[in-house]
C-alpha positions in Angstrom: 108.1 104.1 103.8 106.1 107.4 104.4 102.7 107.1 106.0 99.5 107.4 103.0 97.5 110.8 103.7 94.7 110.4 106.1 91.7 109.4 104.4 88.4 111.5 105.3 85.4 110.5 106.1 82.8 111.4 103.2 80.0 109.8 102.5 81.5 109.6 98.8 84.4 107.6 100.0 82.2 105.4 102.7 82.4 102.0 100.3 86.0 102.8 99.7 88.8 100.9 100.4 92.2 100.7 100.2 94.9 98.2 100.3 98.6 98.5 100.1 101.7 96.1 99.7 104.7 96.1 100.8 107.7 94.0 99.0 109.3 92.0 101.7 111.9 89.5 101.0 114.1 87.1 102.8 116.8 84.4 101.9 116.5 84.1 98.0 112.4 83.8 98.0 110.5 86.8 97.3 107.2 88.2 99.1 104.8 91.2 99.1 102.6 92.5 101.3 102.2 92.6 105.4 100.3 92.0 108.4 99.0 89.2 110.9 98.7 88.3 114.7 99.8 85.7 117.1 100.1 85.0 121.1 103.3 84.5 123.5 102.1 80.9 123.4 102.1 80.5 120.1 98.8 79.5 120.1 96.4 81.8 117.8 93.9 84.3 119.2 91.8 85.2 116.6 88.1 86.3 116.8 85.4 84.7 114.7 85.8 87.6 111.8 89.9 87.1 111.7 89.1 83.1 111.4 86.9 83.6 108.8 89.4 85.7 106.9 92.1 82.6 106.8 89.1 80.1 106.2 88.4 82.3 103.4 91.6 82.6 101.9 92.5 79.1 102.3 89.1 78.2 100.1 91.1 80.4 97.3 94.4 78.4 98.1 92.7 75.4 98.0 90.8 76.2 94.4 94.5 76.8 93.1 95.7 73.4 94.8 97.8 75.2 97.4 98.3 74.0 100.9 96.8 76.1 103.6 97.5 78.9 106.0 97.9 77.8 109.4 97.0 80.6 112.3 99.9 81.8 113.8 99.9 82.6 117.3 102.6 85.2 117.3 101.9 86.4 113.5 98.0 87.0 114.9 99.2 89.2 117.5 101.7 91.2 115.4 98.7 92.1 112.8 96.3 92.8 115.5 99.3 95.3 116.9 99.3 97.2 113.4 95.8 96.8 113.0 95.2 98.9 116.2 97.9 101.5 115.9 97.0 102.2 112.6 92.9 103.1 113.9 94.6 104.6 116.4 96.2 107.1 113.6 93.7 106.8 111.1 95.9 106.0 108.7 96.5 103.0 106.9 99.7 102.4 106.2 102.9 99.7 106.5 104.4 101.7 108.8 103.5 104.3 111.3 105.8 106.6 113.1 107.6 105.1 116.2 106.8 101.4 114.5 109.5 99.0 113.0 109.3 98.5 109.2 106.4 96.1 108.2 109.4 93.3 107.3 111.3 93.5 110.8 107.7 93.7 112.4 106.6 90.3 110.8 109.8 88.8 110.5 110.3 89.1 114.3 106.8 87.4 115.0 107.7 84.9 112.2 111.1 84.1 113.1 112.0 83.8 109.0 112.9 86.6 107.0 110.2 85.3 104.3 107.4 87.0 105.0 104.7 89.4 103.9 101.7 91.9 104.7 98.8 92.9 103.1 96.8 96.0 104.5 92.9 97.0 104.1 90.5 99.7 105.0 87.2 100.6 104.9 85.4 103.3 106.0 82.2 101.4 107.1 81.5 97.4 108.5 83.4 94.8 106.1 83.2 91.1 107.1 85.6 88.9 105.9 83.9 88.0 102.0 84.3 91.9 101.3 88.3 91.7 102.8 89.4 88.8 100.8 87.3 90.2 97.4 89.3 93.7 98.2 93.0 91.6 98.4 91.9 89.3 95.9 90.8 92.1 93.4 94.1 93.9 94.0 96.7 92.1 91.9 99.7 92.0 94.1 97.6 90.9 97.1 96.5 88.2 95.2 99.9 87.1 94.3 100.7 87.3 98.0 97.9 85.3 99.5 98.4 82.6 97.0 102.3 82.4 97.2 103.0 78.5 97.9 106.1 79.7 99.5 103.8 81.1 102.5 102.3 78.4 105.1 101.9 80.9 107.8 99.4 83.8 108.5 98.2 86.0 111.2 95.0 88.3 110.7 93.8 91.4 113.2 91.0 93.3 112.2 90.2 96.7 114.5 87.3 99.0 114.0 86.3 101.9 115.2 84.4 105.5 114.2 87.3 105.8 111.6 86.7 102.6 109.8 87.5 99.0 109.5 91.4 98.5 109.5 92.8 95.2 108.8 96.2 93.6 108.5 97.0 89.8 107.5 100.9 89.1 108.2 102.2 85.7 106.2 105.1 83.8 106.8 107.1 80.7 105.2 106.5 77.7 107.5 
Protein backbone atom coordinates (compact mmCIF):
# COMPACT_ATOMS: atom_id res chain seq x y z
CA UNK A 1 0.00 0.00 0.00
CA UNK A 2 1.61 3.40 -1.04
CA UNK A 3 2.45 5.80 1.75
CA UNK A 4 -0.59 8.96 1.99
CA UNK A 5 1.17 12.43 1.07
CA UNK A 6 2.75 14.22 3.87
CA UNK A 7 0.28 16.34 5.54
CA UNK A 8 1.52 20.03 6.20
CA UNK A 9 1.34 21.86 8.93
CA UNK A 10 -1.22 24.92 8.46
CA UNK A 11 -2.87 26.40 10.88
CA UNK A 12 -6.06 25.52 8.62
CA UNK A 13 -5.45 21.81 8.94
CA UNK A 14 -4.32 22.09 12.91
CA UNK A 15 -7.85 20.35 14.20
CA UNK A 16 -7.53 17.95 11.35
CA UNK A 17 -7.26 14.45 11.54
CA UNK A 18 -7.02 11.64 9.64
CA UNK A 19 -7.58 7.91 10.02
CA UNK A 20 -7.11 5.10 7.66
CA UNK A 21 -8.04 1.29 7.50
CA UNK A 22 -6.62 -1.32 6.25
CA UNK A 23 -8.59 -4.69 5.37
CA UNK A 24 -6.85 -7.52 7.02
CA UNK A 25 -8.15 -10.87 7.08
CA UNK A 26 -7.18 -14.29 8.42
CA UNK A 27 -8.80 -17.87 8.43
CA UNK A 28 -12.43 -17.34 7.11
CA UNK A 29 -13.12 -14.08 9.60
CA UNK A 30 -12.83 -10.82 8.22
CA UNK A 31 -11.03 -7.55 9.81
CA UNK A 32 -10.14 -3.90 9.01
CA UNK A 33 -7.93 -1.66 10.26
CA UNK A 34 -4.30 -1.85 12.16
CA UNK A 35 -2.13 -0.93 14.94
CA UNK A 36 -1.32 -1.71 18.66
CA UNK A 37 1.65 -2.46 21.11
CA UNK A 38 2.87 -5.20 23.38
CA UNK A 39 6.21 -6.32 25.46
CA UNK A 40 8.66 -9.55 25.07
CA UNK A 41 6.86 -10.54 28.23
CA UNK A 42 3.75 -10.39 27.16
CA UNK A 43 2.84 -8.24 29.63
CA UNK A 44 1.33 -4.68 28.38
CA UNK A 45 3.28 -1.33 28.55
CA UNK A 46 1.08 1.17 27.96
CA UNK A 47 1.18 4.77 29.34
CA UNK A 48 -1.85 6.36 31.06
CA UNK A 49 -3.11 8.02 27.58
CA UNK A 50 -2.78 4.45 25.56
CA UNK A 51 -4.90 2.90 28.75
CA UNK A 52 -7.34 5.29 28.44
CA UNK A 53 -7.72 4.66 24.78
CA UNK A 54 -8.77 0.72 25.50
CA UNK A 55 -10.74 1.84 28.65
CA UNK A 56 -12.52 4.03 26.25
CA UNK A 57 -13.20 1.70 23.68
CA UNK A 58 -14.18 -0.96 25.84
CA UNK A 59 -17.04 1.59 27.37
CA UNK A 60 -18.31 1.50 23.57
CA UNK A 61 -17.98 -2.43 23.51
CA UNK A 62 -19.57 -2.65 26.54
CA UNK A 63 -22.71 -0.24 25.46
CA UNK A 64 -23.09 -2.73 22.39
CA UNK A 65 -22.79 -5.84 24.88
CA UNK A 66 -19.43 -6.88 23.62
CA UNK A 67 -16.81 -8.38 25.68
CA UNK A 68 -13.68 -6.40 26.16
CA UNK A 69 -10.27 -5.73 24.78
CA UNK A 70 -7.62 -7.07 26.77
CA UNK A 71 -3.95 -5.08 26.51
CA UNK A 72 -1.67 -7.03 24.69
CA UNK A 73 1.78 -7.02 25.60
CA UNK A 74 3.27 -7.85 22.30
CA UNK A 75 0.29 -6.04 20.19
CA UNK A 76 1.26 -2.73 22.53
CA UNK A 77 4.66 -2.77 21.42
CA UNK A 78 3.93 -3.46 17.71
CA UNK A 79 1.56 -0.19 17.56
CA UNK A 80 3.98 1.89 19.57
CA UNK A 81 6.71 0.57 16.77
CA UNK A 82 4.39 2.12 13.88
CA UNK A 83 3.29 4.86 15.93
CA UNK A 84 6.99 6.03 16.14
CA UNK A 85 8.20 5.37 12.64
CA UNK A 86 5.43 6.92 11.23
CA UNK A 87 6.34 10.64 13.42
CA UNK A 88 9.45 9.73 12.44
CA UNK A 89 8.28 10.13 8.57
CA UNK A 90 5.50 12.32 9.12
CA UNK A 91 3.33 10.46 7.47
CA UNK A 92 0.57 8.51 8.48
CA UNK A 93 0.16 5.61 6.91
CA UNK A 94 -0.28 1.43 7.13
CA UNK A 95 2.87 1.06 5.90
CA UNK A 96 6.10 2.86 5.61
CA UNK A 97 8.97 2.05 3.45
CA UNK A 98 11.42 -0.63 4.83
CA UNK A 99 8.26 -1.81 7.22
CA UNK A 100 6.27 -5.20 6.72
CA UNK A 101 2.59 -4.82 5.60
CA UNK A 102 0.34 -3.68 8.50
CA UNK A 103 -1.23 -7.57 8.52
CA UNK A 104 2.24 -9.48 8.77
CA UNK A 105 3.18 -6.57 11.29
CA UNK A 106 0.22 -7.36 13.69
CA UNK A 107 -0.28 -10.81 12.82
CA UNK A 108 3.35 -11.52 13.92
CA UNK A 109 2.77 -9.70 17.35
CA UNK A 110 -0.66 -11.51 17.51
CA UNK A 111 0.27 -14.84 16.57
CA UNK A 112 -3.38 -15.21 14.59
CA UNK A 113 -3.83 -14.15 11.15
CA UNK A 114 -7.20 -12.31 12.42
CA UNK A 115 -6.23 -9.12 13.10
CA UNK A 116 -6.62 -5.48 12.44
CA UNK A 117 -5.36 -1.70 12.60
CA UNK A 118 -6.70 1.47 12.83
CA UNK A 119 -4.46 4.67 12.30
CA UNK A 120 -4.97 8.46 13.59
CA UNK A 121 -3.39 11.78 13.42
CA UNK A 122 -3.55 15.01 14.47
CA UNK A 123 -1.72 17.83 14.06
CA UNK A 124 -2.09 19.27 17.66
CA UNK A 125 -2.52 17.45 21.49
CA UNK A 126 -5.52 14.80 21.26
CA UNK A 127 -6.23 12.72 24.44
CA UNK A 128 -7.90 9.64 24.16
CA UNK A 129 -11.96 11.04 24.07
CA UNK A 130 -10.94 13.01 20.77
CA UNK A 131 -9.04 9.47 19.38
CA UNK A 132 -11.90 7.17 20.00
CA UNK A 133 -14.68 10.08 18.69
CA UNK A 134 -12.15 10.32 15.42
CA UNK A 135 -12.35 6.07 15.00
CA UNK A 136 -15.76 6.04 16.15
CA UNK A 137 -16.92 8.83 13.71
CA UNK A 138 -15.19 7.08 10.81
CA UNK A 139 -17.41 4.15 9.76
CA UNK A 140 -15.03 1.35 9.06
CA UNK A 141 -13.11 2.03 12.36
CA UNK A 142 -16.18 1.74 14.10
CA UNK A 143 -16.89 -1.59 12.58
CA UNK A 144 -13.38 -2.59 13.61
CA UNK A 145 -13.35 -1.64 17.21
CA UNK A 146 -16.60 -3.17 17.78
CA UNK A 147 -15.97 -6.55 15.88
CA UNK A 148 -16.89 -9.37 18.59
CA UNK A 149 -14.47 -11.39 16.65
CA UNK A 150 -11.53 -9.14 18.27
CA UNK A 151 -10.54 -9.73 22.11
CA UNK A 152 -7.18 -8.43 21.64
CA UNK A 153 -5.67 -4.84 21.33
CA UNK A 154 -2.50 -2.94 21.50
CA UNK A 155 -2.42 1.02 21.48
CA UNK A 156 0.94 3.38 20.95
CA UNK A 157 0.46 6.90 20.76
CA UNK A 158 3.83 9.15 19.78
CA UNK A 159 3.89 12.92 19.49
CA UNK A 160 6.07 15.19 18.48
CA UNK A 161 6.39 18.92 16.55
CA UNK A 162 4.63 17.01 13.66
CA UNK A 163 1.55 15.93 15.43
CA UNK A 164 -0.09 13.27 17.48
CA UNK A 165 0.22 9.77 15.65
CA UNK A 166 -1.58 6.95 16.92
CA UNK A 167 -2.00 3.29 16.13
CA UNK A 168 -4.41 0.60 17.90
CA UNK A 169 -3.51 -3.07 16.56
CA UNK A 170 -6.47 -5.76 17.38
CA UNK A 171 -6.36 -9.24 17.45
CA UNK A 172 -8.77 -12.44 17.80
CA UNK A 173 -8.08 -13.95 21.28
Amino acid sequence: MPSLPRIPSRPALRRTFFAAVLAASGGGAGAAALPAAASAANTPHLDARERAVIHRINLIRKAHHLQPLIAGGRLSQAADRHSKRQLQASTLAHQLPGEASATDRVATAARTHTVGEAVYFATRAAGSKAIVRAWMASPPHRALLLDPSFGRAGVGIRIGHGGVYATADVAAR
